[in-house]
C-alpha positions in Angstrom: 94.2 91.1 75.6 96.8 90.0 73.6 99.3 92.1 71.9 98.0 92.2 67.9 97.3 95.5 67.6 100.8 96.8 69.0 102.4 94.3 66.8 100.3 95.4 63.7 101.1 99.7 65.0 104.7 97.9 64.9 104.7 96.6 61.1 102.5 99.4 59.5 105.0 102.1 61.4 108.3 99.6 59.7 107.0 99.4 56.3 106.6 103.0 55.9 109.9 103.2 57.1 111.4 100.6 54.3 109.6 101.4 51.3 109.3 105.1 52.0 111.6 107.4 49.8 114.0 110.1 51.7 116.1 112.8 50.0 119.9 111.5 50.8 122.5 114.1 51.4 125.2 111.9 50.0 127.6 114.9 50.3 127.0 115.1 54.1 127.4 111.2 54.3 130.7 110.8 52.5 132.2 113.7 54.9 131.1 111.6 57.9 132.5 108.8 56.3 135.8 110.3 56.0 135.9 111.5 58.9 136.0 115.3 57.8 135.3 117.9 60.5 131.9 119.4 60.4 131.9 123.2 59.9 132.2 124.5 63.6 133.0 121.9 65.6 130.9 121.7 69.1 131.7 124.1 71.9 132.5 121.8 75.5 132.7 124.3 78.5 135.2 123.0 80.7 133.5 123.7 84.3 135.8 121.4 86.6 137.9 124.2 87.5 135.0 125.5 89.1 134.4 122.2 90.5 138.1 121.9 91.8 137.6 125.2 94.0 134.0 124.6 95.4 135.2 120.5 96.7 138.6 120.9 98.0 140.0 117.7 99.6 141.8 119.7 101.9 139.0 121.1 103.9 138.3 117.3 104.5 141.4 117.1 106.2 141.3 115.7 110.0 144.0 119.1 110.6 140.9 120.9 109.9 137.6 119.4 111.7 139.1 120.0 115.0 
């Protein structure tokens, strides 16, 4: 089989993505633009102390394997 009906799935899914209308926050896009910070920034969890305790390099020592 050849592939016409992917390729037609393909153009009926991108015109309704062109000449469909959508509701632009124009606020939200100018403070992206400018590089404003969003209200609460994202929290990171810094975990590599953990990691730093668990994988010690010292316990790979050749002092300690014997």
């Amino acid at each position: 089989m050849g592939r016409g009906r992917a390729k037609a799935k393909q153009q009926k899914v991108a015109r309704a993505l062109k000449y469909s209308t959508h509701d632009t926050d124009l606020t939200a896009l100018q403070r992206e633009l400018k590089g404003e910070p969003s209200a609460a920034p994202p929290s990171v969890k810094d975990d590599d102390a953990e990691d730093d305790e668990e994988y010690d390099p010292d316990d790979w020592s050749a002092s300690n394997r014997r």
